[in-house]
TIVEX-203407 format. One record per residue (C-alpha): residue number from 1; residue in three letters; x, y, z. Coordinates in pm, 1 decimal. Each point is the difference from the previous one (the first is absolute). Layout:
N
<atom num="NUM" residuo="ALA" u="X" v="Y" w="Z"/>
...
***
This chain:
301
<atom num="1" residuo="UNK" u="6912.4" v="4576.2" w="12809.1"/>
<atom num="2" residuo="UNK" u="-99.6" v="322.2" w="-218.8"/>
<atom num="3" residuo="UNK" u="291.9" v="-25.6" w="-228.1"/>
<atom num="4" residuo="UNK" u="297.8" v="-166.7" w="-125.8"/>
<atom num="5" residuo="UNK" u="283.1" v="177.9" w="-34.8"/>
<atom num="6" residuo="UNK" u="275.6" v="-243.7" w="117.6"/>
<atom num="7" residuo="UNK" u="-22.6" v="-327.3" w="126.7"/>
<atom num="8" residuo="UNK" u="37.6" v="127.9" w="381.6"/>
<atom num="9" residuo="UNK" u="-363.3" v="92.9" w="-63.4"/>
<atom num="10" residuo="UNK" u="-114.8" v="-333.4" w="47.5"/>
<atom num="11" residuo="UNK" u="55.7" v="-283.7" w="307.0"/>
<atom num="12" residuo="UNK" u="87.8" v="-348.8" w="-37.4"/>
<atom num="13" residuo="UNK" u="-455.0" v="-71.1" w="15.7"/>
<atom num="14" residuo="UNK" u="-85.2" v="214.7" w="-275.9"/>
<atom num="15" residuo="UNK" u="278.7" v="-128.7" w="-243.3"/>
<atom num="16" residuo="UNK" u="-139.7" v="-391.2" w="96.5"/>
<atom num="17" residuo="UNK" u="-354.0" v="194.7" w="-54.0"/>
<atom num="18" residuo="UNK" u="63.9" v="123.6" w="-328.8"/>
<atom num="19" residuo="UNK" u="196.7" v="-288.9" w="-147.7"/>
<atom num="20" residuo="UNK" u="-294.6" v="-251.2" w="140.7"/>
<atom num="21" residuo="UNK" u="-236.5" v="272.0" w="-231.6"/>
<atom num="22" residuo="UNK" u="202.6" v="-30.0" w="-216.2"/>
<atom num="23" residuo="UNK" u="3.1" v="-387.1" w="-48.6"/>
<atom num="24" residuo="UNK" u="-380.5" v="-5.7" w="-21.3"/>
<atom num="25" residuo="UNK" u="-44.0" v="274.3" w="-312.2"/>
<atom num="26" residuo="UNK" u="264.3" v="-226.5" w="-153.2"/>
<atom num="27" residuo="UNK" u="-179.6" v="-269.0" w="28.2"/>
<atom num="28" residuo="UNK" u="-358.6" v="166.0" w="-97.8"/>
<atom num="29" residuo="UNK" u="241.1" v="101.4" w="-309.3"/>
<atom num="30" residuo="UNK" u="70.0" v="-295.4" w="-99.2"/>
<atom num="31" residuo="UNK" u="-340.6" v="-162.4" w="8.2"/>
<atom num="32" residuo="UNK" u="-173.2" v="319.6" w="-202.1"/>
<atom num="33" residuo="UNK" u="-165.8" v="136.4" w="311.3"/>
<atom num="34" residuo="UNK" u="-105.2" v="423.1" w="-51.5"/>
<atom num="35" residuo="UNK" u="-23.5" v="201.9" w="272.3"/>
<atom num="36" residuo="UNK" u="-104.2" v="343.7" w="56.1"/>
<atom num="37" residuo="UNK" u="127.8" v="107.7" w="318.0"/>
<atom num="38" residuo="UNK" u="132.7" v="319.3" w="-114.9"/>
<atom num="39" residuo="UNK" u="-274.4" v="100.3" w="-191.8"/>
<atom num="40" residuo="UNK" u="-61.2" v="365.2" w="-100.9"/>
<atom num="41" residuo="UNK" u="331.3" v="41.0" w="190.4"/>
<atom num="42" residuo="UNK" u="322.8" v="189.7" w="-158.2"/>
<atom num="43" residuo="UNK" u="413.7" v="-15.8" w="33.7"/>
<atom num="44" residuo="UNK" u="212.9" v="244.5" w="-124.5"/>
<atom num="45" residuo="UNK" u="273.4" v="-123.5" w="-144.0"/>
<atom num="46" residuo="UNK" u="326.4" v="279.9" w="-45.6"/>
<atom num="47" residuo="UNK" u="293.0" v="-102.1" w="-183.3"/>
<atom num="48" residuo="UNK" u="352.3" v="179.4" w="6.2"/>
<atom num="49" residuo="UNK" u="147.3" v="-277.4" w="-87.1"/>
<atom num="50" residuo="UNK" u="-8.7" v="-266.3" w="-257.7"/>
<atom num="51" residuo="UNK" u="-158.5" v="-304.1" w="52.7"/>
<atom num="52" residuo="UNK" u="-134.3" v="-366.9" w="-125.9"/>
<atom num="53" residuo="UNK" u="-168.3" v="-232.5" w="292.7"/>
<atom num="54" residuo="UNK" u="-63.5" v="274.9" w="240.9"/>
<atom num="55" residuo="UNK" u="-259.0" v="196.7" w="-274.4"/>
<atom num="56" residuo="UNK" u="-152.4" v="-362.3" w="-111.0"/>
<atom num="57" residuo="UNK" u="-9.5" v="-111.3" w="289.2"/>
<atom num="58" residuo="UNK" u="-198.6" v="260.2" w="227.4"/>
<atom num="59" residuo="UNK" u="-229.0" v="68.8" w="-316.9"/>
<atom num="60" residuo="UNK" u="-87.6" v="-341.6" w="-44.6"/>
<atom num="61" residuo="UNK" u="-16.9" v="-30.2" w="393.5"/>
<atom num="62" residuo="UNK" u="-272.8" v="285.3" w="28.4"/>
<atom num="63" residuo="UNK" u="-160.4" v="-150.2" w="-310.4"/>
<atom num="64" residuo="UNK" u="-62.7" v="-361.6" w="116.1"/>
<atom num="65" residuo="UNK" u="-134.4" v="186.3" w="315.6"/>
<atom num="66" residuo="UNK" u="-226.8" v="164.9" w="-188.5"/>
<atom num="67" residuo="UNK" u="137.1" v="340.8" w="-1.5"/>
<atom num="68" residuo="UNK" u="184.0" v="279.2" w="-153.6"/>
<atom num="69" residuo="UNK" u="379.6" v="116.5" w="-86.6"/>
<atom num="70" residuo="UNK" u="108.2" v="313.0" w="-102.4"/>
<atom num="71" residuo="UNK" u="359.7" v="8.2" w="-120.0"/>
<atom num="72" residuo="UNK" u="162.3" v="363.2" w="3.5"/>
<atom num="73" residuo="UNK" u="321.6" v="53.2" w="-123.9"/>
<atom num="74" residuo="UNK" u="208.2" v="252.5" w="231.5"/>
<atom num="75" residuo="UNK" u="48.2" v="175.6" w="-324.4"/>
<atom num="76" residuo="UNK" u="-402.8" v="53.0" w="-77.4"/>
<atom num="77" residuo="UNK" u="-109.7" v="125.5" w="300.7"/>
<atom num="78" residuo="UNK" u="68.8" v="324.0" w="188.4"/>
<atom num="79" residuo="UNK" u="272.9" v="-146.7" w="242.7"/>
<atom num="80" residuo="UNK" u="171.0" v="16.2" w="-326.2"/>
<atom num="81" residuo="UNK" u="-16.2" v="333.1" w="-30.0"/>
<atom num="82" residuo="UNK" u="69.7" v="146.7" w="348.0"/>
<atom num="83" residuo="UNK" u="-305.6" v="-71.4" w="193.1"/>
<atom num="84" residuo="UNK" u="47.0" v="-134.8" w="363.2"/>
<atom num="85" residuo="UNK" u="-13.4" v="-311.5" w="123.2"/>
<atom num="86" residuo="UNK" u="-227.4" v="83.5" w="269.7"/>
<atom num="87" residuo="UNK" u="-239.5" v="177.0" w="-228.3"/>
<atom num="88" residuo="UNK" u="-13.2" v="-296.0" w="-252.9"/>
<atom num="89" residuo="UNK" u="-60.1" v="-282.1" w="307.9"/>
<atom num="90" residuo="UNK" u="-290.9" v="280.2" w="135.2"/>
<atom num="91" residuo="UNK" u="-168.3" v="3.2" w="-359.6"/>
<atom num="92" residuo="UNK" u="66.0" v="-391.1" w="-65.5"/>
<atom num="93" residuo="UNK" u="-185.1" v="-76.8" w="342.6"/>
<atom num="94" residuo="UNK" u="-282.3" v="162.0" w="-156.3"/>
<atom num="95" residuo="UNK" u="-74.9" v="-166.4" w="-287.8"/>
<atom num="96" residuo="UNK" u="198.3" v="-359.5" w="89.6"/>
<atom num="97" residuo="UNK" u="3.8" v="-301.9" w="227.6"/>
<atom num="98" residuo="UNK" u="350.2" v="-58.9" w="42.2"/>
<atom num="99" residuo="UNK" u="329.6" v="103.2" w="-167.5"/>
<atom num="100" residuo="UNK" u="328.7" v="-191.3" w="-83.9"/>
<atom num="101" residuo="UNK" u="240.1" v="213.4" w="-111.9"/>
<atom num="102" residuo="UNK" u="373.1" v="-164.0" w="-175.9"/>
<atom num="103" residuo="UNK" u="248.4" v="307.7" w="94.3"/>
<atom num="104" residuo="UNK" u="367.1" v="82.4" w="-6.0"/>
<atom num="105" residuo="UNK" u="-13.4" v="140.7" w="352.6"/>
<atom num="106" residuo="UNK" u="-95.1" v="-172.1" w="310.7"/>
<atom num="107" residuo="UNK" u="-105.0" v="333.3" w="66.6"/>
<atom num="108" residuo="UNK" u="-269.6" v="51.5" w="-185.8"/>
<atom num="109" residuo="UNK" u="-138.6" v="-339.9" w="130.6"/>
<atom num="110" residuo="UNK" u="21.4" v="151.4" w="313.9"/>
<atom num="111" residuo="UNK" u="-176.2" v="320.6" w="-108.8"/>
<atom num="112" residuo="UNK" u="-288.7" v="-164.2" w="-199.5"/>
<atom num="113" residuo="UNK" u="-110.2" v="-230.8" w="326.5"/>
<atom num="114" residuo="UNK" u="21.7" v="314.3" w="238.2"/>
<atom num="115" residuo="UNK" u="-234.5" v="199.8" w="-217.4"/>
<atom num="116" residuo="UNK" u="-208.6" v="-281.0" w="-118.0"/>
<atom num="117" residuo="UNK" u="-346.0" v="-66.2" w="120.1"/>
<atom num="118" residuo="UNK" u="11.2" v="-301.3" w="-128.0"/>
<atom num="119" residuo="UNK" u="202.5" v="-312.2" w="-1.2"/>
<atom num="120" residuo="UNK" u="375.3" v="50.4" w="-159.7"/>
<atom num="121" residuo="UNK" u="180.2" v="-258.0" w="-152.4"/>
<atom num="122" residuo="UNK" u="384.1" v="5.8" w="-69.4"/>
<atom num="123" residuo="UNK" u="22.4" v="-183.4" w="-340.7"/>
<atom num="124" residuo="UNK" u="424.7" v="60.2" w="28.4"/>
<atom num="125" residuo="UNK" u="208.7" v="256.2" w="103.7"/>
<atom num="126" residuo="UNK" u="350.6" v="32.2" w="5.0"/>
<atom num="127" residuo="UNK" u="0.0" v="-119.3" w="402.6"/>
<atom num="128" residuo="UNK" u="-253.4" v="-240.1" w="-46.6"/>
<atom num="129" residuo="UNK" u="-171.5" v="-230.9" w="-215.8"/>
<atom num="130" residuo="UNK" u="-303.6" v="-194.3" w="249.4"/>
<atom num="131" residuo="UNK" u="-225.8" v="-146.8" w="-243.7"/>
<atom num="132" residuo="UNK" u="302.0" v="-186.0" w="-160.8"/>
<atom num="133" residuo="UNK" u="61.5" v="-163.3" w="353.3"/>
<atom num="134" residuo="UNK" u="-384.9" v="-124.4" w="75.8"/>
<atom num="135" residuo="UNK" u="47.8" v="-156.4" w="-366.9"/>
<atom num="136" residuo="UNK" u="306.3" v="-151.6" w="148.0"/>
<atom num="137" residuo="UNK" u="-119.4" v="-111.2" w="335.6"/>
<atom num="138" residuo="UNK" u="-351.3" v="-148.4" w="-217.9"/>
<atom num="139" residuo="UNK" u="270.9" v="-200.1" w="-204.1"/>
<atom num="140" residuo="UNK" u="221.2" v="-140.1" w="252.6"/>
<atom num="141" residuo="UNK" u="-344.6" v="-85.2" w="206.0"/>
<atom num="142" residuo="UNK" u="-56.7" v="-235.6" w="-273.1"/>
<atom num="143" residuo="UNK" u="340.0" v="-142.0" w="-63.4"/>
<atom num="144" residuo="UNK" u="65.5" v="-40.9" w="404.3"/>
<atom num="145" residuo="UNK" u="-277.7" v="19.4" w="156.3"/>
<atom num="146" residuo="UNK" u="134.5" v="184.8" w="289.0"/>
<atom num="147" residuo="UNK" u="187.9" v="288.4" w="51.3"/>
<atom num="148" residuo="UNK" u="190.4" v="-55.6" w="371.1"/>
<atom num="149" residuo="UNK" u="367.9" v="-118.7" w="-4.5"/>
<atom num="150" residuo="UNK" u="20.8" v="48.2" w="-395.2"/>
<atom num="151" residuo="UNK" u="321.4" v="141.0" w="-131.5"/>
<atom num="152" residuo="UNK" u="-34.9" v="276.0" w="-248.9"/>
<atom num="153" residuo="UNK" u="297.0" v="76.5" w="-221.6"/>
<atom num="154" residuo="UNK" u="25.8" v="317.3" w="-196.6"/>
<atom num="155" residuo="UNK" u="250.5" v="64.4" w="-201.3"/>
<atom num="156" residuo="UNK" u="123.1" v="316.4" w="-202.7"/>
<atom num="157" residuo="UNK" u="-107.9" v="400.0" w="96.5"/>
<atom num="158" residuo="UNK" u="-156.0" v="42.2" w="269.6"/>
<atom num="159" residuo="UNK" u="-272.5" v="208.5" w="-129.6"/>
<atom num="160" residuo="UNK" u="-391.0" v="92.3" w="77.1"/>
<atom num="161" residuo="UNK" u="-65.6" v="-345.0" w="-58.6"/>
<atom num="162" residuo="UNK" u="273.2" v="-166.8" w="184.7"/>
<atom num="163" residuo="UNK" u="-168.6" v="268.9" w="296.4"/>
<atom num="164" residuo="UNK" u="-332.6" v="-136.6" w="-10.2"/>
<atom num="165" residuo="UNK" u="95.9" v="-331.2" w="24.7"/>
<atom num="166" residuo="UNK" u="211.1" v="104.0" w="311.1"/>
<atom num="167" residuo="UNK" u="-283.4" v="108.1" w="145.0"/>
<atom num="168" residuo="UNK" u="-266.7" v="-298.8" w="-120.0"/>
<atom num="169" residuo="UNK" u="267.4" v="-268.6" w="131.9"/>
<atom num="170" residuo="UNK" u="27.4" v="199.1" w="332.1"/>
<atom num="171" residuo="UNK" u="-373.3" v="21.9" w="61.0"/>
<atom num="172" residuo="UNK" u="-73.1" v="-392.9" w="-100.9"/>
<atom num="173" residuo="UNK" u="331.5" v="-168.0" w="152.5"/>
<atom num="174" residuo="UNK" u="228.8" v="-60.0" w="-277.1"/>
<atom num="175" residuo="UNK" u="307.0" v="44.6" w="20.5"/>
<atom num="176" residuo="UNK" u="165.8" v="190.8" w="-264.4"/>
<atom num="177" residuo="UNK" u="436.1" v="8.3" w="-147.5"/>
<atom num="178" residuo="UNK" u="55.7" v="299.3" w="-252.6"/>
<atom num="179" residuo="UNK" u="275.0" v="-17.6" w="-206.1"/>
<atom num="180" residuo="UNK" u="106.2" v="301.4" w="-133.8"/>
<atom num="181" residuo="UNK" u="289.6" v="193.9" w="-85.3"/>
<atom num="182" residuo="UNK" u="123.5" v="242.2" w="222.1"/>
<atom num="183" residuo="UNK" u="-177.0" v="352.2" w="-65.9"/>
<atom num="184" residuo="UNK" u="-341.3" v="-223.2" w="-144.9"/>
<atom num="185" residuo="UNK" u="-84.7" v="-23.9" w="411.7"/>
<atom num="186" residuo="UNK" u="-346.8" v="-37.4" w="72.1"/>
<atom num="187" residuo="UNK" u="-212.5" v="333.2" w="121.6"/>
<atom num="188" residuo="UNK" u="158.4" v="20.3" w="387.0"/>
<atom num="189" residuo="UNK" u="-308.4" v="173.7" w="91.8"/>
<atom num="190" residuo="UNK" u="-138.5" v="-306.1" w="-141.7"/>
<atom num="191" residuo="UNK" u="196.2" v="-274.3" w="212.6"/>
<atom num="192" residuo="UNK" u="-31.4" v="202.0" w="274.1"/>
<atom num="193" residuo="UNK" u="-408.9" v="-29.7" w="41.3"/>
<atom num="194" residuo="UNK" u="64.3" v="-369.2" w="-130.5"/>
<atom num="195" residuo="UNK" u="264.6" v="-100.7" w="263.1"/>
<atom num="196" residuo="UNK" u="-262.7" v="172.7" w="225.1"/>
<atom num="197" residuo="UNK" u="-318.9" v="-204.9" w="-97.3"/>
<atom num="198" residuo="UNK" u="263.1" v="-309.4" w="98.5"/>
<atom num="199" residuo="UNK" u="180.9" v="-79.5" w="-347.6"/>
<atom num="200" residuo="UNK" u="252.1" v="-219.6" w="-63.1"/>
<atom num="201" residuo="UNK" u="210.5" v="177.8" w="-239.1"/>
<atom num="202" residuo="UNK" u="341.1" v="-29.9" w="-176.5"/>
<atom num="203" residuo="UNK" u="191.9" v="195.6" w="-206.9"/>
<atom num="204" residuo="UNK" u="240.3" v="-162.2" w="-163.7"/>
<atom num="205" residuo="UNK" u="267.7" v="55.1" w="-299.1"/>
<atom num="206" residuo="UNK" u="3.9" v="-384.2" w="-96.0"/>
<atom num="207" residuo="UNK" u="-243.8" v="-105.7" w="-204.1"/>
<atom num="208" residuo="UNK" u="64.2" v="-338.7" w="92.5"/>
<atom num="209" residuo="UNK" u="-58.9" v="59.5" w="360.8"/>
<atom num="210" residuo="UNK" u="-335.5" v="148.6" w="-104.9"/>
<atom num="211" residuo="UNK" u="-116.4" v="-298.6" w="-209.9"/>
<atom num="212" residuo="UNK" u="143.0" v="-288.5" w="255.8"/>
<atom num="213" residuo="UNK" u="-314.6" v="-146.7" w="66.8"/>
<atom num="214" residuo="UNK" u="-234.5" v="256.4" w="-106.3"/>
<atom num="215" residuo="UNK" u="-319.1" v="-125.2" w="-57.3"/>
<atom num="216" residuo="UNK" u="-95.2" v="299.0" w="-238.5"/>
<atom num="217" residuo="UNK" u="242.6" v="168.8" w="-198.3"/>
<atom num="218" residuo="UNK" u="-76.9" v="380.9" w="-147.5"/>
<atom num="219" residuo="UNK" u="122.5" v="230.1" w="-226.4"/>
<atom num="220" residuo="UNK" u="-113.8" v="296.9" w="-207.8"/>
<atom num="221" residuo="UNK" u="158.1" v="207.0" w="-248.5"/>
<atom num="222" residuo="UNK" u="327.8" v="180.5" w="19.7"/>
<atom num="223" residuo="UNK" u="-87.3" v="345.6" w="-167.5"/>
<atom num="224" residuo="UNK" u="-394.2" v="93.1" w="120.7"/>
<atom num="225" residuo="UNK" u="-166.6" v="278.8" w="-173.0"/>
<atom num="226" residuo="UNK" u="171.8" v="331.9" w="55.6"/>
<atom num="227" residuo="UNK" u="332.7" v="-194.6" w="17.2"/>
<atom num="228" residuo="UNK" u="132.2" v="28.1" w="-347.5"/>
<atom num="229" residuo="UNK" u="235.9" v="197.4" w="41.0"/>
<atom num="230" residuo="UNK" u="191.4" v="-211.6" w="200.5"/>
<atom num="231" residuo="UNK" u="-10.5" v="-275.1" w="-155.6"/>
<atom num="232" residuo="UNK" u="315.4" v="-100.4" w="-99.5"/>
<atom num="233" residuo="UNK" u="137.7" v="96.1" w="359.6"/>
<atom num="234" residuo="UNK" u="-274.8" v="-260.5" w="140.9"/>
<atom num="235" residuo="UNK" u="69.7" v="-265.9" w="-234.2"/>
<atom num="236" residuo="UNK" u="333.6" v="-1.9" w="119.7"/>
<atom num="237" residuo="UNK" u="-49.9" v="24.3" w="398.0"/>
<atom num="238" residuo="UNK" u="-278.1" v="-280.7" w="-16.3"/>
<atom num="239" residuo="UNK" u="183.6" v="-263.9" w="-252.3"/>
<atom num="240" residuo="UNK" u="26.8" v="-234.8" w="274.9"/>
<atom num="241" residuo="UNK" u="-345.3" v="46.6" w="105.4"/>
<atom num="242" residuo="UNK" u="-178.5" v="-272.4" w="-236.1"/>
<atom num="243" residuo="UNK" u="-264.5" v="-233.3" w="51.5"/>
<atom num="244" residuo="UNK" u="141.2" v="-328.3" w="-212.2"/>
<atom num="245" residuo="UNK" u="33.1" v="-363.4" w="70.0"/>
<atom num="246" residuo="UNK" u="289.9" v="-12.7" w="243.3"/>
<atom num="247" residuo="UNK" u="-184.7" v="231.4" w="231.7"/>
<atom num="248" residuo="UNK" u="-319.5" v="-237.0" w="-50.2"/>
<atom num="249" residuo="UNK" u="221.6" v="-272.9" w="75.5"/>
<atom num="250" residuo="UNK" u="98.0" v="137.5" w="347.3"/>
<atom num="251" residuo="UNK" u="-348.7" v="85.1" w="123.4"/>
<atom num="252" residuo="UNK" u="-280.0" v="-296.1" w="88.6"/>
<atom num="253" residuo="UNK" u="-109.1" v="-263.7" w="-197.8"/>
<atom num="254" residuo="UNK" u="-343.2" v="155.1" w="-52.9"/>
<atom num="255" residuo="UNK" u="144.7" v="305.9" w="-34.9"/>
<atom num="256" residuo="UNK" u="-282.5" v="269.7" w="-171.3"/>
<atom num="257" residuo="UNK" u="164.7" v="286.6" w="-241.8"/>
<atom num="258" residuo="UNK" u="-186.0" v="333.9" w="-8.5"/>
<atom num="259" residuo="UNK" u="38.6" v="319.4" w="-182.1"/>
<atom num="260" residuo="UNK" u="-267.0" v="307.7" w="-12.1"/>
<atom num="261" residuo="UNK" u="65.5" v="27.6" w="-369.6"/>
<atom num="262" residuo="UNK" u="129.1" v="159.5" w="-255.5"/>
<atom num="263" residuo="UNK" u="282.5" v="-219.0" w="-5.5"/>
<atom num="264" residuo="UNK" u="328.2" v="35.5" w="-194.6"/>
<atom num="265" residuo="UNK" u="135.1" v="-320.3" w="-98.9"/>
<atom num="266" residuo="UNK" u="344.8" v="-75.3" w="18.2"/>
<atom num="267" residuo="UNK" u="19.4" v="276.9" w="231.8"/>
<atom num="268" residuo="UNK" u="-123.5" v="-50.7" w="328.2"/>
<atom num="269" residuo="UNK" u="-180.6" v="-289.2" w="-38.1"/>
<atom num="270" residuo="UNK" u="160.3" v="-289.3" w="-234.1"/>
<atom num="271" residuo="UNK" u="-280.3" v="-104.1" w="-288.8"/>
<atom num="272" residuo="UNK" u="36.3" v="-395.9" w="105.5"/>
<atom num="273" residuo="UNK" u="-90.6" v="99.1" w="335.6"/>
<atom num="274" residuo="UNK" u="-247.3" v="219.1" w="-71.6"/>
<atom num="275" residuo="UNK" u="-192.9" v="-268.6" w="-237.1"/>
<atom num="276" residuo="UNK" u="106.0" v="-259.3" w="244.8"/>
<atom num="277" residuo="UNK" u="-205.8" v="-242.3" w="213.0"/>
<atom num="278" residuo="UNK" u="61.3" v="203.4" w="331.9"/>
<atom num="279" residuo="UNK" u="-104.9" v="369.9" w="-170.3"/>
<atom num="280" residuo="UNK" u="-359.4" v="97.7" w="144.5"/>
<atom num="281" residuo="UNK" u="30.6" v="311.0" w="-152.6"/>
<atom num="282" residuo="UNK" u="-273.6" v="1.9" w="-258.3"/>
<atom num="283" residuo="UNK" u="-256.7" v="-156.8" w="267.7"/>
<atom num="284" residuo="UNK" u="160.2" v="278.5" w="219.9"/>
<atom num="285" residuo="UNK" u="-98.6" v="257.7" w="-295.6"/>
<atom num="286" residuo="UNK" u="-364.1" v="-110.2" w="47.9"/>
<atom num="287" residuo="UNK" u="-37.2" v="32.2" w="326.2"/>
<atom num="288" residuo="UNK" u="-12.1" v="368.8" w="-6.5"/>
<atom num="289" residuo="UNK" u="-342.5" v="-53.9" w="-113.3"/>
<atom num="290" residuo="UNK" u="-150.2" v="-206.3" w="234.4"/>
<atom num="291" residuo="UNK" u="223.4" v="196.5" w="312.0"/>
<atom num="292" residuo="UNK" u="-114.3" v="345.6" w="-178.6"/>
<atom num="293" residuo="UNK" u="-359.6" v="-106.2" w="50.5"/>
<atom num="294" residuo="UNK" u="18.2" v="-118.6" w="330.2"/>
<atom num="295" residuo="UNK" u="141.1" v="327.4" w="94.4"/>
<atom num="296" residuo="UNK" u="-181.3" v="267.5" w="-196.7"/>
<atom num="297" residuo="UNK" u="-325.2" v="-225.3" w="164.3"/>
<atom num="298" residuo="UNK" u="154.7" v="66.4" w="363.2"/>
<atom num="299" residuo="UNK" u="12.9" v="353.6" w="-59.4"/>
<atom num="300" residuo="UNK" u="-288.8" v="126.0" w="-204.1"/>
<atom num="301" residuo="UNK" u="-295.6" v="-278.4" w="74.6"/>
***
């Protein structure tokens, strides 16, 4: 593996690789253990977008590891200002160990890696969103402590996220129900390569029929970044599409409730729920440290 721009990039080893890394630097965390393993090495770190635990996290990731960050906002470099993508992933390559870029376009994902000498990182795009889902495979590693015949309920738009973790159930054997409404499908492109790899997915318009026996259920927000403008028209089309306590009540006893955060309460996740004693989320939150780590280690050690 060179890079990660989607989650196709990886096979069913690596992920159990990097989330058994991943457990370990936890656990060094916890008991105060430094390490330098990325000393005197370098990420570049471009922003387009916004953004709260992917920035801490990968700063603090490359810290711990005893290296460096360099946040650039799309706005302060020359990308801004009309210089190619191809030209900026040449000149980065140069100075850098590895870049993670957070982008609109899938696109320019897709341009970085294929210019980049060195490793690429997708931090989110509007197809994809990978290091999310090896924070989310981490977490329900812990909770379940297996991945095979697990039923994975998302519910809401079926968006970058909701992609990823199409494509991270496919490659580990969990089978995955989407509820969305219709027009919120999932990537097809997406499903396609999934249903390929040997997926077991549903897409559904009952939420219910989602959560029956779901041992995880999902959401994320209604609007993302970008999405303003339509809010109203999404608040309407995904009413129905709420994580609250009668969809708890349908799904497992031991249910686990995730969400990739930022959340809006009372929207698509209820706040009882959300503070309730099947939410994960904020143990979900920090496990894009510990996943971050084992990843950027994978690619630039």
């Amino acid at each position: 593996m060179k890079h990660l721009v989607s989650m196709a990039d990886l096979s069913a080893e690596e992920i159990i690789d990097i989330l058994e890394v991943a457990e370990d630097h936890k656990e060094k965390r916890m008991r105060g253990k430094a390490t330098d393993l990325l000393k005197n090495k370098s990420l570049a770190m471009i922003f387009e977008k916004s953004s709260t635990r992917t920035r801490v996290s990968f700063e603090v990731a490359m810290s711990d590891l005893g290296g460096h960050s360099l946040y650039l906002n799309y706005n302060d470099i020359q990308i801004g200002r009309g210089e190619s993508i191809a030209d900026t992933a040449k000149v980065l390559s140069r100075y850098v160990h590895g870049i993670c870029a957070r982008v609109n376009s899938h696109e320019t994902i897709e341009q970085l890696a294929r210019y980049s000498t060195v490793p690429v990182i997708n931090a989110l795009s509007d197809l994809e969103h990978p290091c999310q889902i090896l924070a989310d495979l981490l977490t329900i590693k812990e909770y379940k402590n297996r991945f095979e015949g697990l039923k994975f309920a998302w519910i809401g738009d079926g968006n970058n996220v909701c992609n990823s973790s199409i494509l991270g159930c496919a490659l580990l054997g969990i089978d995955i129900a989407v509820a969305c409404p219709e027009g919120y499908d999932p990537d097809s492109q997406i499903l396609e390569m999934a249903r390929e790899i040997g997926a077991n997915v549903t897409i559904t318009r009952s939420t219910q029929e989602a959560a029956e026996n779901a041992d995880i259920l999902y959401t994320d927000v209604w609007i993302s970044m970008g999405e303003e403008s339509e809010r109203e028209k999404r608040l309407k089309d995904l009413a129905e599409y709420q994580i609250n306590s009668d969809l708890v009540n349908i799904a497992k006893n031991d249910v686990i409730v995730m969400h990739c955060l930022p959340a809006h309460r009372g929207e698509e996740i209820t706040e009882d729920v959300m503070e309730g004693p099947h939410s994960v989320i904020f143990d979900q939150a920090e496990n894009r440290l510990h996943a971050q780590k084992a990843l950027i280690l994978r690619l630039m050690s």
